[in-house]
Legacy VTK file of the C-alpha trace (Angstrom):
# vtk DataFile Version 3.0
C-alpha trace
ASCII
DATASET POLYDATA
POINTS 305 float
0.000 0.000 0.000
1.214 3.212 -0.849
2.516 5.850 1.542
-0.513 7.977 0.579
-3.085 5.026 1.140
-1.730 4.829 4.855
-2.409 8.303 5.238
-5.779 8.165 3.622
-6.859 5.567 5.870
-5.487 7.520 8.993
-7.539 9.967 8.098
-10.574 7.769 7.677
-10.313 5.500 10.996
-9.177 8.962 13.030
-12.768 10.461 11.534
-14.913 7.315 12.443
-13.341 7.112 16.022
-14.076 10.906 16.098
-18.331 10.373 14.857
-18.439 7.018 17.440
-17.687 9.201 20.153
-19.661 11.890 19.796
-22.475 9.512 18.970
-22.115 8.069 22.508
-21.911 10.118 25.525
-19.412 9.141 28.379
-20.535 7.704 31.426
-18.368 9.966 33.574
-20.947 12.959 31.883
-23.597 11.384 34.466
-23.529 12.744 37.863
-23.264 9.551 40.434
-25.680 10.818 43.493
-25.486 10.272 47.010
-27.867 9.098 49.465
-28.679 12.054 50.541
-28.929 14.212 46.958
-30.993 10.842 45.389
-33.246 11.475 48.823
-33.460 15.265 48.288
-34.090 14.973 44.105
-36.976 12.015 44.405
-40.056 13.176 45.478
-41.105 9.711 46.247
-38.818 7.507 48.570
-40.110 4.095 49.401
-39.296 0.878 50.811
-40.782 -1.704 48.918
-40.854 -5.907 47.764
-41.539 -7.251 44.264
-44.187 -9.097 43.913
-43.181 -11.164 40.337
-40.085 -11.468 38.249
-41.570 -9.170 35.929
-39.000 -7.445 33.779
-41.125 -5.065 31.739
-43.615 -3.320 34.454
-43.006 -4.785 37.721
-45.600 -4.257 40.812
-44.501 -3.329 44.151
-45.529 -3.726 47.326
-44.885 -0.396 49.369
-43.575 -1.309 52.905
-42.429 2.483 53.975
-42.808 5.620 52.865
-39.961 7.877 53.909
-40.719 10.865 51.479
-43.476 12.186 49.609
-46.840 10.725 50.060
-48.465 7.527 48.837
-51.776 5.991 49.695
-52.062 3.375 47.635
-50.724 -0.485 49.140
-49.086 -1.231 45.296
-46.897 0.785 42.607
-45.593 -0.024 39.065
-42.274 0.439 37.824
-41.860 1.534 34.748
-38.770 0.747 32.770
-36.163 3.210 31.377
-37.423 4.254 27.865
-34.350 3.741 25.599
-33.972 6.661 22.525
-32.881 4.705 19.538
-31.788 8.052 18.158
-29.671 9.198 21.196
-28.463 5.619 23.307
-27.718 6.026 26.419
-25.626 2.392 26.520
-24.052 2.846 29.820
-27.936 2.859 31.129
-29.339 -0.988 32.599
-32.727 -1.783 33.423
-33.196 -3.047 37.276
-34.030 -6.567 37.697
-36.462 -7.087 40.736
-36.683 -10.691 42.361
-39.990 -11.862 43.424
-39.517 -11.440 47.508
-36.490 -9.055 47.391
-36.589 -5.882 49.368
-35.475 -2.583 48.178
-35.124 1.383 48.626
-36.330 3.596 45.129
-36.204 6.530 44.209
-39.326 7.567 42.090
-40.382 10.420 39.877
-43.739 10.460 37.976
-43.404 8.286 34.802
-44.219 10.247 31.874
-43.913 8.240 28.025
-41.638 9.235 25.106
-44.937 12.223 24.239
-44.725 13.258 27.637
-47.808 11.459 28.975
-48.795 11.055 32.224
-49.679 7.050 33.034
-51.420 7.603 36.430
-50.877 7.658 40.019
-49.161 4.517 40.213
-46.791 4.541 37.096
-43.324 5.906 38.589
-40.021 5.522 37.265
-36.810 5.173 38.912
-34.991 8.277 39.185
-32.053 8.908 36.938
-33.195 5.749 35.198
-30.415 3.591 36.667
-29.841 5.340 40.320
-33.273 4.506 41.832
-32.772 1.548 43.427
-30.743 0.561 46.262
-30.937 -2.485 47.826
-31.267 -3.268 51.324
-27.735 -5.046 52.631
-28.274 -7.976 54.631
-25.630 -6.491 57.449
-26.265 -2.326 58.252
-29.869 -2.231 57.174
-31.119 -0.385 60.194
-28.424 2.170 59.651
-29.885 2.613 55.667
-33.416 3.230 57.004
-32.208 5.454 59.836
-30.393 7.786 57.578
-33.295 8.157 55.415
-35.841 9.221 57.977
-32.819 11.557 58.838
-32.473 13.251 55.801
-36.357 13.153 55.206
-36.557 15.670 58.399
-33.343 17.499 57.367
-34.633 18.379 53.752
-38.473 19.615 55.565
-36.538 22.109 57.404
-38.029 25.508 55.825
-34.829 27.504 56.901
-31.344 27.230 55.157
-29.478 28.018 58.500
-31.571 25.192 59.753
-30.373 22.549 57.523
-26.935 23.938 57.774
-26.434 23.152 60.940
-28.307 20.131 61.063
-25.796 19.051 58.427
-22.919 19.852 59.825
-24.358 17.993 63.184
-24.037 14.535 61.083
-19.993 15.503 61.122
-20.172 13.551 64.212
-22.254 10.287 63.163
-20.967 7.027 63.171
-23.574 6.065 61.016
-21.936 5.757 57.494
-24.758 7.170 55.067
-25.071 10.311 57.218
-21.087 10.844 57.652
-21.233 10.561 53.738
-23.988 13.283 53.414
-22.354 15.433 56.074
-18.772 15.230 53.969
-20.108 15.671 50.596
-22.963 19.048 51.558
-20.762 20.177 54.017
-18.363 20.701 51.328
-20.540 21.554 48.411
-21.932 24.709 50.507
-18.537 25.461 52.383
-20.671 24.817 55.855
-17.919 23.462 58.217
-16.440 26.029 60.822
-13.357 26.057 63.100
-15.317 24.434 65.625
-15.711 21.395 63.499
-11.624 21.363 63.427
-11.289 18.139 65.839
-13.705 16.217 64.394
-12.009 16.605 61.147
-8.927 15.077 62.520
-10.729 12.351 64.023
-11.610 11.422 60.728
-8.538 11.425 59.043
-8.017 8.115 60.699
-11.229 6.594 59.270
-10.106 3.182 57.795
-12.740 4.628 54.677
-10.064 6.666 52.376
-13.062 8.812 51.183
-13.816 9.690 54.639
-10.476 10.792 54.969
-10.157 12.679 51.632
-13.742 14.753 52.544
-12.502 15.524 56.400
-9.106 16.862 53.938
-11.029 19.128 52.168
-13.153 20.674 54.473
-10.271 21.633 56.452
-8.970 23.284 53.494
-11.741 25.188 53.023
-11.735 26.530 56.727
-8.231 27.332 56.085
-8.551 29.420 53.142
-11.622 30.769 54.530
-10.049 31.675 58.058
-7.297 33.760 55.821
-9.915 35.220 53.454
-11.718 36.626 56.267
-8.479 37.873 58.178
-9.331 35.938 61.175
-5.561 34.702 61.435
-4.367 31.090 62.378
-6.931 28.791 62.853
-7.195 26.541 66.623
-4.744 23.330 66.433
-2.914 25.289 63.613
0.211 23.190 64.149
-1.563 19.788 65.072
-3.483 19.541 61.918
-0.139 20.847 59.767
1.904 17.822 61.516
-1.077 15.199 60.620
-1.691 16.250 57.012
2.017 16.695 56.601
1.858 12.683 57.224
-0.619 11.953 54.876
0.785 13.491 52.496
3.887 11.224 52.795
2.755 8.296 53.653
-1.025 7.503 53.098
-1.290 4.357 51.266
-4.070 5.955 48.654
-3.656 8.005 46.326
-6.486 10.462 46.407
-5.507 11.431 50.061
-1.809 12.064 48.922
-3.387 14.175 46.572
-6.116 16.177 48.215
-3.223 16.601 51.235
-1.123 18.444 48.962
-4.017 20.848 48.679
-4.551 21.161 52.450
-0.611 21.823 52.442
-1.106 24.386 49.692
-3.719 26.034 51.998
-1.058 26.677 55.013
0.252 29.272 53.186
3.455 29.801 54.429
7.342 28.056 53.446
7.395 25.040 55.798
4.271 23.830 53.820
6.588 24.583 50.512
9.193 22.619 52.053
6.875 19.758 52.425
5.246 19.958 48.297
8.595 20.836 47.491
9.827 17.066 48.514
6.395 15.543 47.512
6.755 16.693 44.097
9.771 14.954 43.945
9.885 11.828 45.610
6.311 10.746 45.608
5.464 7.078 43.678
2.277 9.043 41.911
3.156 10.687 39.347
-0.358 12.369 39.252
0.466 13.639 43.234
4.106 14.510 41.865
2.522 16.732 39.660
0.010 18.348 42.015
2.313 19.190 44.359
4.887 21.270 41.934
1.830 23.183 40.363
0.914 24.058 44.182
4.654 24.296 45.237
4.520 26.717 42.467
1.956 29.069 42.889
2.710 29.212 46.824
6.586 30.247 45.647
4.675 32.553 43.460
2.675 34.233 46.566
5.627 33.755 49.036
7.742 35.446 46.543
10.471 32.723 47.128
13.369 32.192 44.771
13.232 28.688 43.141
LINES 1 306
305 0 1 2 3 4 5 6 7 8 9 10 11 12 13 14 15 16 17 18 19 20 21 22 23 24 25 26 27 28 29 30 31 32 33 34 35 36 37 38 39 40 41 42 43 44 45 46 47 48 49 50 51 52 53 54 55 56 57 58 59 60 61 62 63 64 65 66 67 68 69 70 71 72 73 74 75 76 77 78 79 80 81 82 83 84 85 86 87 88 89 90 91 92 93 94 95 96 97 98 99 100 101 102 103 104 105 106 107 108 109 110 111 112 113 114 115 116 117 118 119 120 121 122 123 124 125 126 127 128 129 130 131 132 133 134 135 136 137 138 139 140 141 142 143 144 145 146 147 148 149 150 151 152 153 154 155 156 157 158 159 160 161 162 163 164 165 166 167 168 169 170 171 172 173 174 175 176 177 178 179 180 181 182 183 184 185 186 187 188 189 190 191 192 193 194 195 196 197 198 199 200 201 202 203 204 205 206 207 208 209 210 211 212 213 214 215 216 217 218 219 220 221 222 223 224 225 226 227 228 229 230 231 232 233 234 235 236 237 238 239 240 241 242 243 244 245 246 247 248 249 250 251 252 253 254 255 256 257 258 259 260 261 262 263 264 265 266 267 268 269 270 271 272 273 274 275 276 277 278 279 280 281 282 283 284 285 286 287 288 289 290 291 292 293 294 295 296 297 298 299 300 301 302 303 304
């Protein structure tokens, strides 16, 4: 084949590749929801057992209702409607086991015209995050945090919630640590008071636990300087514990979200710290991280490299 067939055909397969994927969206384009955000989004959350095997409309028999309201003893599930002209391939419908117990998440169902199939047509909400089965081991602790949040989301007042919020900081119950982590940091809630509970957690044997108590005391950092309030209680304390995971922390996303924590200090023995990270770490995606932060803190500290 000639030299300008090869590059013909480059040409061709690079175009193809290029139409394939824009003709199917990425899976990392769909927003994975917590507990708590599937609890605030549904406006029906039930606990519920199949009654058949049915795959196409299975019935349900409602055992709870933790939000919303539902009279009726019985709902349908409808399944996700699948666009031929726009696939959604990463999407797959829920089986349901005749027996099996689970949480959903419901929304009205409405048909590909927009049509409304009654009261007891739902579908599960985001198509493929609506259903959460019950484990056989921490049960209680699923249903608990769902009443939880069912009272946290009624509250009328946004100071309310806030601090209710921030109050599951100091939950051992799993599903509301998670919700505390993940609002607390979405709305920039947790205060210096919060400080020692943070550093509680960055022992948690759960690495996300321990990444989420990271960046909330980055935020309180950068917020205590932004407001001119000075150093922050346990200044030192939580400098010599991040410092550590930054080192030594077997995962990488705590390395990494560390190095912003250490970024946050704001003054040269945190440069000293990125400085050596940036260098000797076995990532090289926390290697990296720390010389862009090492950088812009030499930047601001006005220190020669």
């Amino acid at each position: 084949m000639s030299d300008g067939s090869m590059r013909s055909l480059g040409v061709l397969c690079t175009s193809l590749l290029a139409l394939l994927a824009a003709a199917v969206p990425a899976r990392a384009a769909v927003e994975t929801l917590t507990l708590f955000q599937k609890t605030a989004r549904a406006p029906l959350v039930v606990r519920v057992r199949a009654l058949s095997d049915a795959t196409r409309r299975p019935r349900m028999e409602v055992l709870e209702v933790y939000k919303g309201s539902y009279a009726s003893g019985t709902l349908v599930v409808a399944p996700h409607f699948e666009d031929y002209a726009s696939p959604t391939p990463w999407l797959h419908r829920e089986a349901f086991r005749k027996g099996e117990e689970s949480i959903l998440f419901l929304a009205p169902y409405l048909d590909e015209f927009g049509r409304d199939e009654g009261p007891e047509t739902f579908a599960l909400l985001n198509a493929d995050q609506g259903k959460l089965a019950i484990p056989s081991e921490g049960g209680n602790a699923l249903t608990d945090a769902l009443r939880r949040f069912t009272v946290i989301l009624s509250m009328k007042q946004h100071d309310q919630q806030s601090e209710a919020l921030r109050a599951l900081l100091r939950e051992k119950n799993p599903y509301l640590l998670e919700a505390a982590l993940s609002e607390c940091a979405k709305y920039r809630l947790a205060e210096e008071s919060d400080i020692e509970t943070m550093l509680g957690l960055l022992e948690s044997r759960r690495e996300d636990f321990r990444v989420g108590a990271l960046a909330l005391l980055s935020q309180i950092l950068v917020d205590a300087r932004a407001a001119g309030r000075g150093e922050v209680p346990g200044r030192s304390t939580i400098f010599e514990r991040v410092a550590a995971l930054a080192r030594l922390d077997t995962d990488e996303a705590v390395r990494r979200k560390s190095v912003d924590v250490l970024e946050a200090f704001d003054d040269s023995a945190a440069l000293s710290i990125l400085d050596l990270i940036g260098s000797g770490d076995a990532s090289q995606n926390v290697r990296y991280e720390a010389q862009v932060s090492a950088f812009r803190l030499r930047e601001k500290l006005k220190v020669p490299r």
